[in-house]
mmCIF file of the N, C-alpha and C atoms, coordinates in Angstrom:
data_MODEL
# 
_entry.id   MODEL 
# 
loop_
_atom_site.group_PDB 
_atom_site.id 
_atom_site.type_symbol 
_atom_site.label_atom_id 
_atom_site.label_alt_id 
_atom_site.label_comp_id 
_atom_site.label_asym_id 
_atom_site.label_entity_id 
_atom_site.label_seq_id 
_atom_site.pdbx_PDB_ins_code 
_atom_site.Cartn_x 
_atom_site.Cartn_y 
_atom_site.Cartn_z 
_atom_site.occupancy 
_atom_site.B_iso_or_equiv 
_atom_site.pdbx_formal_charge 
_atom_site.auth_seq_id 
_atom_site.auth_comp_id 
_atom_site.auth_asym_id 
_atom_site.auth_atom_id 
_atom_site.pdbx_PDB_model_num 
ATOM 1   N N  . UNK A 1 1  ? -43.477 37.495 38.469 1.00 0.00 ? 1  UNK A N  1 
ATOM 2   C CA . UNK A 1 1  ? -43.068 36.152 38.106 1.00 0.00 ? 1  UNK A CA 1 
ATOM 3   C C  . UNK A 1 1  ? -44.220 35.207 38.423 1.00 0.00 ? 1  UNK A C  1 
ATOM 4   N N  . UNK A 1 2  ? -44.770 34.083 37.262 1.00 0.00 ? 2  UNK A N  1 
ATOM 5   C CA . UNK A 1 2  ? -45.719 33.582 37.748 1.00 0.00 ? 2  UNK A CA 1 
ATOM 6   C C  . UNK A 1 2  ? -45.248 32.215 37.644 1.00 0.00 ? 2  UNK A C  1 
ATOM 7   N N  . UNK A 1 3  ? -46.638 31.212 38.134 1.00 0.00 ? 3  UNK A N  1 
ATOM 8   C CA . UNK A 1 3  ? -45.876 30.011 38.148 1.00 0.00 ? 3  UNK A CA 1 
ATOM 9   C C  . UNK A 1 3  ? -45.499 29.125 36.719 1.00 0.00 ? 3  UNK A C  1 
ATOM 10  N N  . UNK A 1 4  ? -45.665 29.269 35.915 1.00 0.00 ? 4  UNK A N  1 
ATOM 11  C CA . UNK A 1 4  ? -45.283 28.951 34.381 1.00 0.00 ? 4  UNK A CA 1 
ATOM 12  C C  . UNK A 1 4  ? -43.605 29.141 34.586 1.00 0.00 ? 4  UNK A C  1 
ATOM 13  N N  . UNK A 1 5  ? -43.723 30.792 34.784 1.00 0.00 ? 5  UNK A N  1 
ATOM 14  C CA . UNK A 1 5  ? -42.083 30.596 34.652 1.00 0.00 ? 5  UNK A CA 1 
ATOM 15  C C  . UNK A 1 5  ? -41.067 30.228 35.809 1.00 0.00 ? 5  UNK A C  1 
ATOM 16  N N  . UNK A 1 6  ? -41.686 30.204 36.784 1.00 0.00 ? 6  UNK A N  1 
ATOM 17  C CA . UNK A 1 6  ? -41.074 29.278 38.088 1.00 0.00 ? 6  UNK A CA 1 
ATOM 18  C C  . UNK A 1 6  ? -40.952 28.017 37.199 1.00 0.00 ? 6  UNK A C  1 
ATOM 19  N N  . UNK A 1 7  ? -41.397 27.348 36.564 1.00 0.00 ? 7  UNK A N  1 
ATOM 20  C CA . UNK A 1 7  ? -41.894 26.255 36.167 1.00 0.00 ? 7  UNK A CA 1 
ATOM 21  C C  . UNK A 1 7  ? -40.554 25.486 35.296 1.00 0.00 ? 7  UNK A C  1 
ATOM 22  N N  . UNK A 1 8  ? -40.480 26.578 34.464 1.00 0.00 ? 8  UNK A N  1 
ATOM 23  C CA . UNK A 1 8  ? -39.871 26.477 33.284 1.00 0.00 ? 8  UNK A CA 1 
ATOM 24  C C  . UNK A 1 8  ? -38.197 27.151 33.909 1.00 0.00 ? 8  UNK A C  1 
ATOM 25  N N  . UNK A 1 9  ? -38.078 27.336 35.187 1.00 0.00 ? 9  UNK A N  1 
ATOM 26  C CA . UNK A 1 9  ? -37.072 27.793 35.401 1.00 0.00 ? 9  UNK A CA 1 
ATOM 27  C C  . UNK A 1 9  ? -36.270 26.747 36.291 1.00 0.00 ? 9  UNK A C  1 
ATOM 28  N N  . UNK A 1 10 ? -36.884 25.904 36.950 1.00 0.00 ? 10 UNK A N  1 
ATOM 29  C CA . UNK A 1 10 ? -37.051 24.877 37.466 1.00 0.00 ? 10 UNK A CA 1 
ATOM 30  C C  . UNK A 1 10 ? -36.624 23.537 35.980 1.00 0.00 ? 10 UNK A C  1 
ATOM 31  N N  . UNK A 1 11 ? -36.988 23.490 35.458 1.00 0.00 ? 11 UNK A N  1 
ATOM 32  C CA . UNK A 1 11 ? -36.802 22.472 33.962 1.00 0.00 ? 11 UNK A CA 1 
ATOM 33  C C  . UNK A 1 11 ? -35.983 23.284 33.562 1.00 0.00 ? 11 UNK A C  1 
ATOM 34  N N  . UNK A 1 12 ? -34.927 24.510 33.291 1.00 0.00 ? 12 UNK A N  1 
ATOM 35  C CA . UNK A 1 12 ? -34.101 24.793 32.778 1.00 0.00 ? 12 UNK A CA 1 
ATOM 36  C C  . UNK A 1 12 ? -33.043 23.926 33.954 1.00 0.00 ? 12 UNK A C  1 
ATOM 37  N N  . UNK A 1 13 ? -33.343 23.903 34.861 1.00 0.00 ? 13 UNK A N  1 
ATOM 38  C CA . UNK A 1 13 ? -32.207 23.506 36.035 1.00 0.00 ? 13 UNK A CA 1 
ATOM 39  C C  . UNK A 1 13 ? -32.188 21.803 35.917 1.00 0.00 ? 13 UNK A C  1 
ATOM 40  N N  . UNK A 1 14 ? -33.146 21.300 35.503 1.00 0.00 ? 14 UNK A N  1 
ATOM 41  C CA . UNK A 1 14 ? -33.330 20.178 35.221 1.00 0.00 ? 14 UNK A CA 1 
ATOM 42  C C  . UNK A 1 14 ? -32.216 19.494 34.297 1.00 0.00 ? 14 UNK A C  1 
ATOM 43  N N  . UNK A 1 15 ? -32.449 20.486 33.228 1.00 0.00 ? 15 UNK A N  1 
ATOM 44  C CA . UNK A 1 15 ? -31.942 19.896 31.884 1.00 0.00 ? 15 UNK A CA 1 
ATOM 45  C C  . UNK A 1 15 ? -30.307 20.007 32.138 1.00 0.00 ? 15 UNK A C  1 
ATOM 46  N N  . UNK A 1 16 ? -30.081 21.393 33.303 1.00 0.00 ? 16 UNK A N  1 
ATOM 47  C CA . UNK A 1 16 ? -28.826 21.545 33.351 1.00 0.00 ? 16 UNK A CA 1 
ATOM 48  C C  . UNK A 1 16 ? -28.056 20.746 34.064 1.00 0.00 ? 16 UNK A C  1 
ATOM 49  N N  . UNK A 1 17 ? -28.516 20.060 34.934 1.00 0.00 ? 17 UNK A N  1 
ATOM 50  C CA . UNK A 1 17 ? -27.974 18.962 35.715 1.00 0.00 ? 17 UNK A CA 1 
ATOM 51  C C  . UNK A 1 17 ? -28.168 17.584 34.788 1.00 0.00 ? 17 UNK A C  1 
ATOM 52  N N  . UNK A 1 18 ? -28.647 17.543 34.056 1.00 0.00 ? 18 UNK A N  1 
ATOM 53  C CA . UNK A 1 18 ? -29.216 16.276 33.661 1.00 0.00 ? 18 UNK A CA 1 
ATOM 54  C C  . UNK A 1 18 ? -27.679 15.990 32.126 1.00 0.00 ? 18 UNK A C  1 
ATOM 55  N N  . UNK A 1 19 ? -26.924 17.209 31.722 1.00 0.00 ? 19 UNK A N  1 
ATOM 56  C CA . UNK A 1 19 ? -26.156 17.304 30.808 1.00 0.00 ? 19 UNK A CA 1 
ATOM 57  C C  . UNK A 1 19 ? -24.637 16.880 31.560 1.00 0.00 ? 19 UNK A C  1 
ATOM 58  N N  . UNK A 1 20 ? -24.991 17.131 32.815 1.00 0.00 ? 20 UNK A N  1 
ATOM 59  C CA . UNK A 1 20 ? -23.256 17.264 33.395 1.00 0.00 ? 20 UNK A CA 1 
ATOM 60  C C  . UNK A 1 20 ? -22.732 15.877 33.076 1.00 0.00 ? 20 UNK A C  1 
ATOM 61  N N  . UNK A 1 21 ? -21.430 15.798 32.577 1.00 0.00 ? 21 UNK A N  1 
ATOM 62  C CA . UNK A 1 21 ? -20.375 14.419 32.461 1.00 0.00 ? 21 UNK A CA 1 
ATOM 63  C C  . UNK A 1 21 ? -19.812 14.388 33.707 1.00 0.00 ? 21 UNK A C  1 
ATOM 64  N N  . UNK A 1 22 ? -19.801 12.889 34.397 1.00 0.00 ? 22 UNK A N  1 
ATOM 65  C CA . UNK A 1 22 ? -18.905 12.540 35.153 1.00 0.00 ? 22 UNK A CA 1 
ATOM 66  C C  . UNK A 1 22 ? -17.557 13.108 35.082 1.00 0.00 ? 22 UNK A C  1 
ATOM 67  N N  . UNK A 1 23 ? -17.099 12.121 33.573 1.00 0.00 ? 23 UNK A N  1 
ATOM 68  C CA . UNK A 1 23 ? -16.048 12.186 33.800 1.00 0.00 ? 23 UNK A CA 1 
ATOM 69  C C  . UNK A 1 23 ? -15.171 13.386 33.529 1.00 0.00 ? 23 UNK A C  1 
ATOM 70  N N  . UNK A 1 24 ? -15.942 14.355 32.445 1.00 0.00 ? 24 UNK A N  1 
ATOM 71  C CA . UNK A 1 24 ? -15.101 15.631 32.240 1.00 0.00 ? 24 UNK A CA 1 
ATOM 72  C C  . UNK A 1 24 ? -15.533 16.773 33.140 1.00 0.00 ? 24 UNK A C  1 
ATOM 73  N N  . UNK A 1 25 ? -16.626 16.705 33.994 1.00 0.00 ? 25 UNK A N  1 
ATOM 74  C CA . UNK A 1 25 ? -17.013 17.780 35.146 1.00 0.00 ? 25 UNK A CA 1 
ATOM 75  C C  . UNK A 1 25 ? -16.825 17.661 36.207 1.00 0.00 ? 25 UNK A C  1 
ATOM 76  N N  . UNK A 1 26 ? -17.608 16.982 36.416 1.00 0.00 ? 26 UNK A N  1 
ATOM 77  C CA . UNK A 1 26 ? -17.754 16.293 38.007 1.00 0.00 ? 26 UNK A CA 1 
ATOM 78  C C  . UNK A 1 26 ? -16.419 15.379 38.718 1.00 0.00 ? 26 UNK A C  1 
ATOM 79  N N  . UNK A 1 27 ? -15.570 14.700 38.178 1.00 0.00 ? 27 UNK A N  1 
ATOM 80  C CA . UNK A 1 27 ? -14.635 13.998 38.943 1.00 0.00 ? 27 UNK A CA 1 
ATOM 81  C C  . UNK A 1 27 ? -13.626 14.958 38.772 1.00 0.00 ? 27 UNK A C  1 
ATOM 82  N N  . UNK A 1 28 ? -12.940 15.913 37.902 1.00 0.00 ? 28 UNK A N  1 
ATOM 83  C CA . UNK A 1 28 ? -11.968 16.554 38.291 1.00 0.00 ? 28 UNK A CA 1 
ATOM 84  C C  . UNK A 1 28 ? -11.799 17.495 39.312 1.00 0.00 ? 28 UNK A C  1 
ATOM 85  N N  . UNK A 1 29 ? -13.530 17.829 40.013 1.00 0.00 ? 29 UNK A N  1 
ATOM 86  C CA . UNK A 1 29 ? -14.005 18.909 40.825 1.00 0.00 ? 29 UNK A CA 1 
ATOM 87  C C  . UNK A 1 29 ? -13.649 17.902 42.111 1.00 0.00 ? 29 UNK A C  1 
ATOM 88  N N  . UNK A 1 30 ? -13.746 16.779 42.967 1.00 0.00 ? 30 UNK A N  1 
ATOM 89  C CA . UNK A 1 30 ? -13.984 15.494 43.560 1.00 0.00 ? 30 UNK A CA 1 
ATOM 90  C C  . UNK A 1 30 ? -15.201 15.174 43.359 1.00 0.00 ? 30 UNK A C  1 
ATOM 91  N N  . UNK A 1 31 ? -16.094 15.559 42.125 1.00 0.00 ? 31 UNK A N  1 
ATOM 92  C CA . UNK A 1 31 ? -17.823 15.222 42.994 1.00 0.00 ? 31 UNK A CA 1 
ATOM 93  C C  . UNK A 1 31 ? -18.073 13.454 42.105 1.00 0.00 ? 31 UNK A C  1 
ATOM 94  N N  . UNK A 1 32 ? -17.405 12.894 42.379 1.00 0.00 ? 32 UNK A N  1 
ATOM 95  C CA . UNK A 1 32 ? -17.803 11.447 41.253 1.00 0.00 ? 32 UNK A CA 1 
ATOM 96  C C  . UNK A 1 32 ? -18.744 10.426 42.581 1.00 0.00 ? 32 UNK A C  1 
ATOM 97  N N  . UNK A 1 33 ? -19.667 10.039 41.549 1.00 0.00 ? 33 UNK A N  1 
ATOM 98  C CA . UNK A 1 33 ? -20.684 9.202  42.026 1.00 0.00 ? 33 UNK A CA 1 
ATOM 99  C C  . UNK A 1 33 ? -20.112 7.819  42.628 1.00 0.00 ? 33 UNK A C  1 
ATOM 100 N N  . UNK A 1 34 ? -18.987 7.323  42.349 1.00 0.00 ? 34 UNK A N  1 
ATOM 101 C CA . UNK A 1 34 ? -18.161 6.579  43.191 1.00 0.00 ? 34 UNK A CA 1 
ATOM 102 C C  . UNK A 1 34 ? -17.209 6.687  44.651 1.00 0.00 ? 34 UNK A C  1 
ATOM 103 N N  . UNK A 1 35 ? -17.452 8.090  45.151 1.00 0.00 ? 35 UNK A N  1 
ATOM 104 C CA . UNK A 1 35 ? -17.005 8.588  46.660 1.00 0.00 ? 35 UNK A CA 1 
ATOM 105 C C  . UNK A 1 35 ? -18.300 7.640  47.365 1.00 0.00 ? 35 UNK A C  1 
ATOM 106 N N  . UNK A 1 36 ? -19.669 7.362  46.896 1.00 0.00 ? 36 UNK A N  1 
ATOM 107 C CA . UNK A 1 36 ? -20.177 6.890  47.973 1.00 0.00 ? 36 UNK A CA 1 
ATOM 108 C C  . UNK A 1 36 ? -21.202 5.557  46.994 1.00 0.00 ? 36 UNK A C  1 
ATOM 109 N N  . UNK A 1 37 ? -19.905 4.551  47.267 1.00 0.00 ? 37 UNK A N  1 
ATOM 110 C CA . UNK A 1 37 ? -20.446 2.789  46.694 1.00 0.00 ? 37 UNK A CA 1 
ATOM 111 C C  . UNK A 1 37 ? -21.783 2.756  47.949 1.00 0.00 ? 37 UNK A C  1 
ATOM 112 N N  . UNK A 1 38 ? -21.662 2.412  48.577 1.00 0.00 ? 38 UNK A N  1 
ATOM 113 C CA . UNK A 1 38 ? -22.632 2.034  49.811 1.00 0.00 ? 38 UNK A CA 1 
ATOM 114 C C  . UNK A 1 38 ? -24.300 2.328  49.326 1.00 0.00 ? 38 UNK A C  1 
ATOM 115 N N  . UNK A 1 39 ? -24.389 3.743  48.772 1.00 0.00 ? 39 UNK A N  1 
ATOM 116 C CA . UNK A 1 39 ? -25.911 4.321  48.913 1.00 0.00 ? 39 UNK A CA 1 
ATOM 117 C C  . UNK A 1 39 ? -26.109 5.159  49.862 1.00 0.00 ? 39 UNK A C  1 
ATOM 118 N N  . UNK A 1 40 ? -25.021 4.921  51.299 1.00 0.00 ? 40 UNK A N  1 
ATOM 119 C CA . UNK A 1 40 ? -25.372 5.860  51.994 1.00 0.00 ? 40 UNK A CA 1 
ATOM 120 C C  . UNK A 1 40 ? -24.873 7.511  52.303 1.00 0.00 ? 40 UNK A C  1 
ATOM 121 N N  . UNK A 1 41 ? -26.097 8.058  51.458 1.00 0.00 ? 41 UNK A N  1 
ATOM 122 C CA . UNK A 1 41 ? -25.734 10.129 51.367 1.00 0.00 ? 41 UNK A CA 1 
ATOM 123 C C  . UNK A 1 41 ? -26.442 10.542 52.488 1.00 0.00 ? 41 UNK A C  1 
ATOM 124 N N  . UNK A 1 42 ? -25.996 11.289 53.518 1.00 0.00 ? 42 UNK A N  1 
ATOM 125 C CA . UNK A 1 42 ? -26.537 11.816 54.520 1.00 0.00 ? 42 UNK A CA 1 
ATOM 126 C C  . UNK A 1 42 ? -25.630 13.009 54.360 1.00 0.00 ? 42 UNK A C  1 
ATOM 127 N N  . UNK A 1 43 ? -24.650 13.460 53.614 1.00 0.00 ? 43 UNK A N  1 
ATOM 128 C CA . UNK A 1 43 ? -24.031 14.850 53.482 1.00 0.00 ? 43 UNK A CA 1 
ATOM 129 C C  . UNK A 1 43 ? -24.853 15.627 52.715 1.00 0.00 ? 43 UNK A C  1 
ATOM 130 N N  . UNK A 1 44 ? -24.379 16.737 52.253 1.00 0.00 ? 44 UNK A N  1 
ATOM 131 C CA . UNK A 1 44 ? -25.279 17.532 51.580 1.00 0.00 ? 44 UNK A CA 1 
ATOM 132 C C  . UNK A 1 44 ? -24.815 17.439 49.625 1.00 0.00 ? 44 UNK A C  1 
ATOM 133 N N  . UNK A 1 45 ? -23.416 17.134 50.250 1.00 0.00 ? 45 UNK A N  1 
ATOM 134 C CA . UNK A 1 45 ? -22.417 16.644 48.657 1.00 0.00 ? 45 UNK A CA 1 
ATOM 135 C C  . UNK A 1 45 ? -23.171 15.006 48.095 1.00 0.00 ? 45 UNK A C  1 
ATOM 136 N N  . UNK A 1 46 ? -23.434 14.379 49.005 1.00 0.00 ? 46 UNK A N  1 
ATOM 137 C CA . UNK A 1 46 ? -23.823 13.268 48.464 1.00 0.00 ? 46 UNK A CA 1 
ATOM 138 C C  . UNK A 1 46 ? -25.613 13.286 48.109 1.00 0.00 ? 46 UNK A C  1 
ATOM 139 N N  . UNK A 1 47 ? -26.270 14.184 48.331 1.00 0.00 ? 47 UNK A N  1 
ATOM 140 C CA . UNK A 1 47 ? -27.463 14.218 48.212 1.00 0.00 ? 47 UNK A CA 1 
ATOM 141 C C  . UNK A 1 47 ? -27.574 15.078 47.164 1.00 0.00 ? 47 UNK A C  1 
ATOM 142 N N  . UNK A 1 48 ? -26.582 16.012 46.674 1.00 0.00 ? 48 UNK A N  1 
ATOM 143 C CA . UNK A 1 48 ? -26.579 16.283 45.128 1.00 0.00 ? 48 UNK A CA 1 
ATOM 144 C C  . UNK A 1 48 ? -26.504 15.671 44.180 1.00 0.00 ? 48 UNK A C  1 
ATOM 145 N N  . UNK A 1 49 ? -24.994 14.636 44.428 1.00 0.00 ? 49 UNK A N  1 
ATOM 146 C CA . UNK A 1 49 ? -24.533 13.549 43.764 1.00 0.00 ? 49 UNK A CA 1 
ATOM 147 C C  . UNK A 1 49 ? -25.856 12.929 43.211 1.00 0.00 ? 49 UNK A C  1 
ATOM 148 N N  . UNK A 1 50 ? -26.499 12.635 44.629 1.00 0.00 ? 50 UNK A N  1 
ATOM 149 C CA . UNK A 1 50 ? -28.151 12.069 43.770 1.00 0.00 ? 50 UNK A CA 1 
ATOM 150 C C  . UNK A 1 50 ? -28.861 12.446 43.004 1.00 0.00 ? 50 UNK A C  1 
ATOM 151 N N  . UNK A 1 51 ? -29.087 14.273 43.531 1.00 0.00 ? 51 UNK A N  1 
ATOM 152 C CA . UNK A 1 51 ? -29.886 14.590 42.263 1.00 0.00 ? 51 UNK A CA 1 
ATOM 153 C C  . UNK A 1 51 ? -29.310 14.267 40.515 1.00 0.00 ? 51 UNK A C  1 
ATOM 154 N N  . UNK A 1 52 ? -27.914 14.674 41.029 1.00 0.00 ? 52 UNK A N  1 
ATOM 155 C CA . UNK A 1 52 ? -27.562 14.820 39.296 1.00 0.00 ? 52 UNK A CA 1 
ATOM 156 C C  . UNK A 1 52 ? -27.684 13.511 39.018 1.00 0.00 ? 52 UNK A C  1 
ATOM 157 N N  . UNK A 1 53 ? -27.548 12.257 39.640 1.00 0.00 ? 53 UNK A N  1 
ATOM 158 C CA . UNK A 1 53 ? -27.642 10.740 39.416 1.00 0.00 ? 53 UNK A CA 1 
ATOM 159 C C  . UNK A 1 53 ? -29.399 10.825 38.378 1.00 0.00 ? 53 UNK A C  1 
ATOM 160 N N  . UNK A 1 54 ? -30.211 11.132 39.539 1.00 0.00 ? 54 UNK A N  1 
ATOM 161 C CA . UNK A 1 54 ? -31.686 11.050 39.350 1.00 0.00 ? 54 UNK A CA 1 
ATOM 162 C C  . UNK A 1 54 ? -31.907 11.631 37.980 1.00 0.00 ? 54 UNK A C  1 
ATOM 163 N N  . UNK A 1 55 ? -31.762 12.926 37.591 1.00 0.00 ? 55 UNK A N  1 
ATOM 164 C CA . UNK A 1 55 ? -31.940 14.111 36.545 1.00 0.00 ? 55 UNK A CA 1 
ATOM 165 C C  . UNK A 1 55 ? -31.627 13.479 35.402 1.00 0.00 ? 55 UNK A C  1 
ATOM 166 N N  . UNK A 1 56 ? -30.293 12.116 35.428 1.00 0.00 ? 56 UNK A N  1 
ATOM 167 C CA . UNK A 1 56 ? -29.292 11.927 34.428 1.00 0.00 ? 56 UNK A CA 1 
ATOM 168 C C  . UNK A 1 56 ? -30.332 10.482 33.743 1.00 0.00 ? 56 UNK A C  1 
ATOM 169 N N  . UNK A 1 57 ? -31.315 9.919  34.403 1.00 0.00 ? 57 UNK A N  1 
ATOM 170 C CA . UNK A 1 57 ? -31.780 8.719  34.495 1.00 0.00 ? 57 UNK A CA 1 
ATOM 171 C C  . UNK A 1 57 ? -33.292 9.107  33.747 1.00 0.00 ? 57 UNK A C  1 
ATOM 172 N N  . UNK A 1 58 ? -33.533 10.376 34.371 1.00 0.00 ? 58 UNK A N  1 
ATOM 173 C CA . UNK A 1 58 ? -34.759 10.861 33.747 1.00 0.00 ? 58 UNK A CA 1 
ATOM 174 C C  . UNK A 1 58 ? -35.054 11.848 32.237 1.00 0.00 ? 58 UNK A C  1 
ATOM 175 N N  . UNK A 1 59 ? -34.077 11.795 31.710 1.00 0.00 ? 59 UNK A N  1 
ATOM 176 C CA . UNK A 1 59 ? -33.823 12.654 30.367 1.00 0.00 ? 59 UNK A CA 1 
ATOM 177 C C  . UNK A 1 59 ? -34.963 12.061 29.372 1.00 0.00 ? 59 UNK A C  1 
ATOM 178 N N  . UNK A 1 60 ? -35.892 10.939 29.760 1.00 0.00 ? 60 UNK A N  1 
ATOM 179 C CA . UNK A 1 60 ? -36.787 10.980 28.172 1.00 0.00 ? 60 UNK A CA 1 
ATOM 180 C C  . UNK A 1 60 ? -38.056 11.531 28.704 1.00 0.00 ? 60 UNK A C  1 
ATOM 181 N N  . UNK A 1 61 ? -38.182 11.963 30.234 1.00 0.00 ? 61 UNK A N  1 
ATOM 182 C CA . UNK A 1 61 ? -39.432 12.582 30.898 1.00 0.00 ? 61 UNK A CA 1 
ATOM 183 C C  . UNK A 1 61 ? -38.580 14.067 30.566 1.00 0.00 ? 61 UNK A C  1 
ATOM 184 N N  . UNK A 1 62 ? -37.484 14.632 30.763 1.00 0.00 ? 62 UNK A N  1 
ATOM 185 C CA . UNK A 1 62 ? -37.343 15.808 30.095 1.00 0.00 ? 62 UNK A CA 1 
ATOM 186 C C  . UNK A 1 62 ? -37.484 16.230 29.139 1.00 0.00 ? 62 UNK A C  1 
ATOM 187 N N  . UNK A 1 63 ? -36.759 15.467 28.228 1.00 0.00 ? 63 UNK A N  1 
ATOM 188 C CA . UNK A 1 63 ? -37.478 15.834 26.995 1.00 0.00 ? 63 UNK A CA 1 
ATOM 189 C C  . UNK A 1 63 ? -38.624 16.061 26.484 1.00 0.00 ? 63 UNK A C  1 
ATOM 190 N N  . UNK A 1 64 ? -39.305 14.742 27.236 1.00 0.00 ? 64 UNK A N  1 
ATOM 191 C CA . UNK A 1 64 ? -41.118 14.739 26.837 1.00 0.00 ? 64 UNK A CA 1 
ATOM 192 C C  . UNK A 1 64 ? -41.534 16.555 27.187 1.00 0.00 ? 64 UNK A C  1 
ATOM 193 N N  . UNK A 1 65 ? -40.884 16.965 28.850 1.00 0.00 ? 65 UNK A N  1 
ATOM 194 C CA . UNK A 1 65 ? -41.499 18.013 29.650 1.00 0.00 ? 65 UNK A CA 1 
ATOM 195 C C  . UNK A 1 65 ? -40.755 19.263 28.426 1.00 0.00 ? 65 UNK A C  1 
ATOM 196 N N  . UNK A 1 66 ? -40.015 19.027 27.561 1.00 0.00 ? 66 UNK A N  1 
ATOM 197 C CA . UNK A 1 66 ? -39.109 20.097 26.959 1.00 0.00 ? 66 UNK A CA 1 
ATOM 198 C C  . UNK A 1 66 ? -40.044 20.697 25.750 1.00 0.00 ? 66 UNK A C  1 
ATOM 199 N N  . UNK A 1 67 ? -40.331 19.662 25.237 1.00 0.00 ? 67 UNK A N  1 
ATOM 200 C CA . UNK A 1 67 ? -41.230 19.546 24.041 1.00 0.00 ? 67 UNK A CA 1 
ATOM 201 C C  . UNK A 1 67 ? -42.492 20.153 24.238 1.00 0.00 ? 67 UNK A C  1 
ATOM 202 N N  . UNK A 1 68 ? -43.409 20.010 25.335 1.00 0.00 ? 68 UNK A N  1 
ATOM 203 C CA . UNK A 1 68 ? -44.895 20.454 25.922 1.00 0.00 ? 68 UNK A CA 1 
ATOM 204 C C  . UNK A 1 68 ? -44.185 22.051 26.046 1.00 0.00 ? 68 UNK A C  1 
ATOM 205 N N  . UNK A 1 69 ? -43.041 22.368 26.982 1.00 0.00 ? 69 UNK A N  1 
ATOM 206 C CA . UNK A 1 69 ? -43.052 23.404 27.392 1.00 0.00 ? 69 UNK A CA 1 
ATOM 207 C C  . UNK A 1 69 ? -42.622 24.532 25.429 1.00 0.00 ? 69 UNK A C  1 
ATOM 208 N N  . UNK A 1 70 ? -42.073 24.064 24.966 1.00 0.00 ? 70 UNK A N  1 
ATOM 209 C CA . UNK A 1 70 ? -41.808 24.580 23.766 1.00 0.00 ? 70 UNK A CA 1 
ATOM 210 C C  . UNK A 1 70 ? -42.880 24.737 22.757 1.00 0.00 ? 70 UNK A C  1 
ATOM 211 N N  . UNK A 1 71 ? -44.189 23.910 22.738 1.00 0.00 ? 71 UNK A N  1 
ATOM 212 C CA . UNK A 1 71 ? -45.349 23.992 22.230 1.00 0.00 ? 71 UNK A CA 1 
ATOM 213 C C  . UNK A 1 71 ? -46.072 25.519 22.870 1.00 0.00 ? 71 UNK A C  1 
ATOM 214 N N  . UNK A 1 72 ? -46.184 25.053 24.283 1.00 0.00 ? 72 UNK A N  1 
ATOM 215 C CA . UNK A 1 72 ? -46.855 26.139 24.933 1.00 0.00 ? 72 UNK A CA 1 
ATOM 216 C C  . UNK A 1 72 ? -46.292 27.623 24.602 1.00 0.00 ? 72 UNK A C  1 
ATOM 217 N N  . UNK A 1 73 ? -44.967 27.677 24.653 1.00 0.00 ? 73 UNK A N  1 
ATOM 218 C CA . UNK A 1 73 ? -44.581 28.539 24.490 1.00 0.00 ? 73 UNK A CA 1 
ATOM 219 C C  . UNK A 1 73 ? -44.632 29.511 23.050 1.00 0.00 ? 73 UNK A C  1 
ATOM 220 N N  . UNK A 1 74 ? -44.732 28.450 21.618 1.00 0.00 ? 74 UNK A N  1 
ATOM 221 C CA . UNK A 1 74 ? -45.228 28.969 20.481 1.00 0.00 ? 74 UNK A CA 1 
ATOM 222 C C  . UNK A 1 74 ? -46.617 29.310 20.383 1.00 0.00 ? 74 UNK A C  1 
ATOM 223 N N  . UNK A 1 75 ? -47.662 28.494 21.133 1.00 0.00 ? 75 UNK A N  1 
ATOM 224 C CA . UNK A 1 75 ? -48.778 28.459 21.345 1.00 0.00 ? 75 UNK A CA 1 
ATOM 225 C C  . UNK A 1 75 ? -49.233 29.894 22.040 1.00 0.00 ? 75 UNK A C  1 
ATOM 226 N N  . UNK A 1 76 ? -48.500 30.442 23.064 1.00 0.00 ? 76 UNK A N  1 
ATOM 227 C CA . UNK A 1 76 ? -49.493 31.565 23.803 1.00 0.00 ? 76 UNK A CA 1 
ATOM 228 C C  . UNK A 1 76 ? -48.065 32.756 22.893 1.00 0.00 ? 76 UNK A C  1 
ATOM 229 N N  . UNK A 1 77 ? -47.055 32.410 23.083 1.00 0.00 ? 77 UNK A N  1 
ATOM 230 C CA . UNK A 1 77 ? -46.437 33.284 22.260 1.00 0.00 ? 77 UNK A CA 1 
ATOM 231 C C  . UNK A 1 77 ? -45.466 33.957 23.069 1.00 0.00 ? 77 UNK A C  1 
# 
């Protein structure tokens, strides 16, 4: 395994967090981004909450990263 596909395995996890719905995934499970109004995550549930917050905010740098990685990939083959 090299680092390309660490890479690209890492941006598959990206994209997969970055798709989840609040309201049809995440709140029927308890995980809704409204358990913590404040800002303050010091659990390990609320410091996910962030990532998927973060991931969900960054979708036109994924895409951009989706597109390069899909070139490369026709490119070396």
């Amino acid at each position: 395994m090299g680092l390309w596909t660490l890479l690209e395995g890492l941006l598959l996890l990206a994209n997969a967090l970055a798709i989840l719905n609040e309201d049809r995934f995440l709140t029927p499970r308890g995980w809704s981004f409204q358990e913590f109004p404040g800002g303050k995550v010091k659990s390990l549930k609320g410091q996910v909450l962030g990532l998927i917050n973060a991931t969900q905010y960054l979708r036109v740098p994924l895409i951009i990263l989706n597109v390069i990685s899909i070139v490369v990939k026709l490119v070396s083959g």
